[in-house]
C-alpha positions as CSV (number, residue, x, y, z in Angstrom):
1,X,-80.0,13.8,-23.8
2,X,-78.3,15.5,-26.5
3,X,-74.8,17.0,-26.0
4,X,-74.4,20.3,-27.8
5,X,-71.3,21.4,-29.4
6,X,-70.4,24.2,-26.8
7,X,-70.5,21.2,-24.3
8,X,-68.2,19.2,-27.1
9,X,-66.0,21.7,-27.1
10,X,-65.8,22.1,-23.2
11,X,-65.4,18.1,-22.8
12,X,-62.8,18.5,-25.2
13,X,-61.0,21.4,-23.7
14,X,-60.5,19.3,-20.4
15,X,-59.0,16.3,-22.1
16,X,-56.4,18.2,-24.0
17,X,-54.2,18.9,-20.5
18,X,-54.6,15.1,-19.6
19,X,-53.2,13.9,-22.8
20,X,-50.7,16.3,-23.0
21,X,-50.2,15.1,-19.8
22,X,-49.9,11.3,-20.6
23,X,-48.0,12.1,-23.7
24,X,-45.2,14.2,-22.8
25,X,-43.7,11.6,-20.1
26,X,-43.9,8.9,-23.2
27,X,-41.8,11.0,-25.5
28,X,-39.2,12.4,-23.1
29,X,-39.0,8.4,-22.0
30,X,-38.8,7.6,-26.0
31,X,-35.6,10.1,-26.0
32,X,-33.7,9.4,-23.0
33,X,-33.8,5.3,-24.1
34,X,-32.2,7.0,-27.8
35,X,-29.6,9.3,-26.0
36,X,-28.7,5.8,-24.0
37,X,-28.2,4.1,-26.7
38,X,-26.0,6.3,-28.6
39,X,-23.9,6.7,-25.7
40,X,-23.3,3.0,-25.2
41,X,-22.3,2.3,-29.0
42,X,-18.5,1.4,-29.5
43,X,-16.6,3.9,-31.2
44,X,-16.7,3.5,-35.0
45,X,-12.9,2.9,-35.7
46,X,-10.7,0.2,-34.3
47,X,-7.2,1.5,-33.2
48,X,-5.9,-0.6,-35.6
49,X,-8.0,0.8,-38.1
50,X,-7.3,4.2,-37.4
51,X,-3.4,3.3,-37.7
52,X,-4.1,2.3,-41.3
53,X,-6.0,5.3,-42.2
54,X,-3.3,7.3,-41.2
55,X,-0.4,5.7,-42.6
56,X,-2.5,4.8,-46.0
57,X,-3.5,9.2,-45.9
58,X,0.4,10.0,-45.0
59,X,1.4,8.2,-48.3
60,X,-1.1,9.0,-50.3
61,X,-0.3,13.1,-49.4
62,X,3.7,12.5,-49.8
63,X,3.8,11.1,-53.2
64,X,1.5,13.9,-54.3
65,X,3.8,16.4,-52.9
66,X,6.4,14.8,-53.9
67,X,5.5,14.7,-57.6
68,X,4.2,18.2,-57.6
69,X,0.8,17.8,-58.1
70,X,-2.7,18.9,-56.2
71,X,-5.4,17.6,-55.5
72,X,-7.2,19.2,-58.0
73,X,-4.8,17.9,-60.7
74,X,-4.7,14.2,-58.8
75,X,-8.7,14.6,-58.6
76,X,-9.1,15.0,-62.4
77,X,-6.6,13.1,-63.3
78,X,-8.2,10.0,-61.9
79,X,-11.8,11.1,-62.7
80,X,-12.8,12.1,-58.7
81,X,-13.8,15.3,-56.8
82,X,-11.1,17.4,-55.3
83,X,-13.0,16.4,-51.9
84,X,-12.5,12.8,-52.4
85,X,-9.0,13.5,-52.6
86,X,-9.0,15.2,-49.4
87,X,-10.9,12.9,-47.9
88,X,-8.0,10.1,-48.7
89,X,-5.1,12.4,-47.6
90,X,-6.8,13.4,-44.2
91,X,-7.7,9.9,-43.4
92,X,-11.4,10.2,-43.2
93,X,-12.0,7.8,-45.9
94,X,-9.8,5.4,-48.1
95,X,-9.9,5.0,-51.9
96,X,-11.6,1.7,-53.5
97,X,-9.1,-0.6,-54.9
98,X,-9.1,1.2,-58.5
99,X,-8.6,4.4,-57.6
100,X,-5.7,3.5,-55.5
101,X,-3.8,1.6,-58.5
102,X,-4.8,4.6,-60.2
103,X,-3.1,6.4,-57.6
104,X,-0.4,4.1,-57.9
105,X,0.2,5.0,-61.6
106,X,-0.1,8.4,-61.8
107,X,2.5,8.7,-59.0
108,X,4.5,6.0,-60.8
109,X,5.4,3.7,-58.0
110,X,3.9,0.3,-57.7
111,X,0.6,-0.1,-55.6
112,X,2.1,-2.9,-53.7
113,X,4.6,-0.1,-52.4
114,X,1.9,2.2,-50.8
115,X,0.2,-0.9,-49.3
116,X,3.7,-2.3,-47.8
117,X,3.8,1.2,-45.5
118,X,1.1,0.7,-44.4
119,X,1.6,-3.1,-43.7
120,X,5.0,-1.4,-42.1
121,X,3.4,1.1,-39.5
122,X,0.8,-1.6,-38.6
123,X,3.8,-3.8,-37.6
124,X,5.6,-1.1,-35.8
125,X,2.4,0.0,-33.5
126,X,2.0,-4.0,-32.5
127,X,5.7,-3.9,-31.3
């Protein structure tokens, strides 16, 4: 017996739904388990960590006001985007060691100073 293809195409017709079928419980499962686990992940930043980035961000923007520069002028100065800049002062990232001491210079205190406040306000919280 030879199947024709408008019998083909009727076989395949009624498969379709059941796959569908099959397939659409397997992806909503696949996404509920991904939701789940992005709910049950720790938040990214410590306390402790978020102390730092604060105090290290609240140094970092009053030396540059109080020298009078911007960000623009800090960012060039040290060879870095404006945004970087922002970033640091805003506390959503931190500078690598050598643009700090190149922070450090161009405000024209030591680096050891801008480290010790933030050595300070981690002290203070734990109290």
């Amino acid at each position: 017996m030879r199947i024709g293809s408008n019998e083909l195409i009727i076989i395949f017709l009624a498969l379709v739904p059941r796959l569908i079928m099959l397939v659409i419980p397997i992806i909503i499962i696949y996404w509920l388990v991904r939701i789940a686990r992005n709910l049950e992940k720790p938040p990214k930043l410590t306390e402790e960590v978020k102390i730092v980035r604060k105090s290290l961000s609240e140094m970092l923007k009053e030396n540059r006001t109080r020298c009078k520069m911007t960000q623009e002028f800090v960012a060039e100065s040290i060879g870095v985007s404006r945004q970087a800049v922002s970033k640091w002062e805003n506390g959503t990232s931190e500078p690598n060691t050598s643009n700090l001491m190149a922070l450090a210079r161009l405000y024209g205190i030591p680096a050891e100073d801008l480290l010790k406040s933030v050595e300070s306000a981690l002290e203070a919280q734990e109290k």
